[in-house]
C-alpha positions in Angstrom: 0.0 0.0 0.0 1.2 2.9 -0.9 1.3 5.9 1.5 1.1 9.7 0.4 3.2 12.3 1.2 0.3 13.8 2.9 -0.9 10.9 4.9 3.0 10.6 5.6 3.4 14.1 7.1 0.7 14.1 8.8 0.9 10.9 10.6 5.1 12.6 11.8 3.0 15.5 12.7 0.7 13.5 15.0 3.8 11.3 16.6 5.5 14.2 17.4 2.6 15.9 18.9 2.0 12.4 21.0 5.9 12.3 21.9 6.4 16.1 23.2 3.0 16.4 24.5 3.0 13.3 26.4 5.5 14.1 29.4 3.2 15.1 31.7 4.0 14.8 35.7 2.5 11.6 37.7 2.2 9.9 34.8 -0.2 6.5 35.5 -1.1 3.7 32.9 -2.7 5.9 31.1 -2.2 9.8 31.3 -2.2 11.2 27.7 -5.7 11.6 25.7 -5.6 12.9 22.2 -7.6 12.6 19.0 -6.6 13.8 15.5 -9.4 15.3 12.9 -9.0 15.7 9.3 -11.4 17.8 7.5 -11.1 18.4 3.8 -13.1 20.5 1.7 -14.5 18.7 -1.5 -15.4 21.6 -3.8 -17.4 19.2 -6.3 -19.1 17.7 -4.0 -19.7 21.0 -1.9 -19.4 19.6 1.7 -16.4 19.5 4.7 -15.2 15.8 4.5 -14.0 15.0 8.5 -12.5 12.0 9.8 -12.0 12.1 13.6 -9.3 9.4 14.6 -9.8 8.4 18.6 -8.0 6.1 20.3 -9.9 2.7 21.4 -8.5 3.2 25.0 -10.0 7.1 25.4 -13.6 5.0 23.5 -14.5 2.8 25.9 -15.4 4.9 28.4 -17.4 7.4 25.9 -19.3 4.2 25.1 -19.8 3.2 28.5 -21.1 6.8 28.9 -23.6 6.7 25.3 -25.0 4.0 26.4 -26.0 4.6 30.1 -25.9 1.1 31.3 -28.6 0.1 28.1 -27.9 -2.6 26.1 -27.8 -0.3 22.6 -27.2 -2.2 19.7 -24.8 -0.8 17.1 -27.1 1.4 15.0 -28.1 3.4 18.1 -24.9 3.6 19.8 -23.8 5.2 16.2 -26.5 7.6 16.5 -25.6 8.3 20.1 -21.9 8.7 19.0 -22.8 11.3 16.0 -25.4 13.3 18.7 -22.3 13.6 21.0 -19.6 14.4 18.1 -22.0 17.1 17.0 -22.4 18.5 20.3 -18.8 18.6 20.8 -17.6 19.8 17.4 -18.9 22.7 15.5 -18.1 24.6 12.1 -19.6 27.9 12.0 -19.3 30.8 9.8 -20.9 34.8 10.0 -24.3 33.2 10.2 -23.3 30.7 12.6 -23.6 27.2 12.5 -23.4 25.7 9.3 -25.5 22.9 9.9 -25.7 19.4 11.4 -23.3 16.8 10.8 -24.1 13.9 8.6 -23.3 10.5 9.4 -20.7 8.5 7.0 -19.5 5.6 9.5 -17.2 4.3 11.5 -14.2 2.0 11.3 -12.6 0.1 14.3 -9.2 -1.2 14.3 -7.4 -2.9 17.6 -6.4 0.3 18.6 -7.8 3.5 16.8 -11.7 4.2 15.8 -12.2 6.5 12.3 -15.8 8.1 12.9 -16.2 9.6 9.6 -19.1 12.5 9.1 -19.3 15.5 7.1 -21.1 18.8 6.9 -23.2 19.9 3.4 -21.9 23.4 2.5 -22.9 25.5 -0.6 -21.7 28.9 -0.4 -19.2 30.8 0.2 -17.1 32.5 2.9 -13.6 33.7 4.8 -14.9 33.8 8.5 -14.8 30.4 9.6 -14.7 29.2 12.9 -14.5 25.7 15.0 -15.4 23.9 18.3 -13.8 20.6 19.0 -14.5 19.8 22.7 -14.9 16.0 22.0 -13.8 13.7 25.5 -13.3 16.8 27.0 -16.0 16.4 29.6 -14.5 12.6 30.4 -10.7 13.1 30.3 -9.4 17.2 31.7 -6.3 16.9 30.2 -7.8 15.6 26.3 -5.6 17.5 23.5 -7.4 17.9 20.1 -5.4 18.4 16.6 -7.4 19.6 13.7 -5.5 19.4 10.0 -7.8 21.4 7.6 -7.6 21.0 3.7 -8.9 23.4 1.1 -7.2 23.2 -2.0 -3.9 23.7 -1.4 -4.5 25.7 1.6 -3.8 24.1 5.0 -4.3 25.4 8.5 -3.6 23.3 11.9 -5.7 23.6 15.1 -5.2 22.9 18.4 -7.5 22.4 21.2 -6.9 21.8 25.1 -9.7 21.8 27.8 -11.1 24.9 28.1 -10.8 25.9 24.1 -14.1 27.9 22.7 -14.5 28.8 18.7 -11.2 29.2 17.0 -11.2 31.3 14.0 -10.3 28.8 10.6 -7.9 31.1 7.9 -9.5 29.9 4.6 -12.3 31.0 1.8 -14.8 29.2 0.1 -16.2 30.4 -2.8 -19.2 29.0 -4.7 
């Protein structure tokens, strides 16, 4: 399989953020939360492409949370998981919020789950903004990177417990 340049940089990218950001004091099993989201604008298809990468470790007590102590089966725990992603994680631009996420899927590997969902948008603007507050309320010390795509424009957020709206530097044009 061959890996992109892209896909190659930002996986360095991530490791590096996992490796510096991970030295943190009374360190137990498990001290260091983190998920990576990759959102790419697809201009044909006129919609924000997102795949948030979580790890299973930082899941399994989000699920244990979704599902209140129920026995959910799969379909509902997804729509549980997409009600609390789009709770947690917001694109908004002048007129606010630019909608409600869709639903793509999921994938789960041993140790990383993709939730992929998008958001629908036909128009055009510069004043972007984002929320990504996802495991925030479960873990205090959760870091979030975002990698956004337009074209050949790229712009890198980070989010720590705590973190509101921060302002996106892009345009979309119709």
């Amino acid at each position: 399989m061959k890996v992109s340049n892209g896909k190659r940089a930002l996986t360095g990218l991530f490791l590096l953020f996992l490796i510096f950001g991970s030295a943190e004091k009374g360190s137990a099993f498990h001290t260091y939360h983190s998920s990576l989201t990759r959102i790419d604008y697809n201009s044909n298809e006129k919609l924000f492409e997102i795949t948030i990468q979580l790890f299973t470790h930082d899941v399994v007590p989000l699920m244990k949370t979704l599902s209140a102590g129920s026995k959910e089966n799969e379909a509902e725990y997804d729509k549980a998981l997409l009600k609390y992603v789009g709770e947690n994680f917001e694109l908004s631009n002048e007129n606010g919020s630019i909608g409600d996420l869709v639903w793509v899927g999921k994938e789960t590997k041993v140790d990383v789950v993709y939730v992929y969902v998008e958001f629908p948008y036909d128009g055009a603007s510069t004043d972007f903004k984002l929320k990504n507050s996802i495991l925030f309320d479960l873990f205090p010390t959760q870091k979030n990177l975002v990698t956004l795509t337009i074209g050949e424009k790229r712009s890198d957020l980070f989010f720590i417990n705590g973190d509101k709206f921060k302002k996106l530097e892009f345009r979309v044009e119709d």
